[in-house]
C-alpha positions, 0 to 999 in steps of 0.5 A: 939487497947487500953490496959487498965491497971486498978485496982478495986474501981479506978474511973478514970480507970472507966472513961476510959474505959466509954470514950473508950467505948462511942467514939467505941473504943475496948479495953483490960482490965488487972486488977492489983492483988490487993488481990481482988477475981479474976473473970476467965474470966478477965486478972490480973497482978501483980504490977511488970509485969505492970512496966515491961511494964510502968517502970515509971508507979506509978499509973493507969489507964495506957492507951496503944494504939497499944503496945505505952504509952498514959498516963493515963485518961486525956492523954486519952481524948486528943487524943480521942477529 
């Protein structure tokens, strides 16, 4: 299964759960806390639990498949193509 690490307004996250989801893909969104109103049924972290997983990450999406680093959008589409 993906993971999706995502923010709100981020156009490439939306295009890669929009990819994910056209090729059938399930997937888990987690929502960096940005200040944002939060919504109970979704799952936020915080900048510091996303590095905690992705050290090196400085932006997102930041895409796992099955616990593994894919990259971000255009690692996505790679190898989903």
């Amino acid at each position: 299964m993906f993971t999706v690490y995502s923010k709100p307004n981020c156009p490439w996250c939306d295009r890669a759960k929009a990819l994910l989801t056209s090729k059938g893909e399930a997937y888990e969104e987690i929502i960096l806390d940005v200040g944002q109103p939060k919504d109970e049924s979704k799952t936020y972290v915080s900048v510091a639990e996303l590095k905690a997983v992705v050290p090196n990450a400085q932006s997102v999406p930041q895409i796992l498949h099955d616990g593994v680093l894919v990259g971000g959008y255009t690692d996505l589409a790679k190898v989903l193509t």
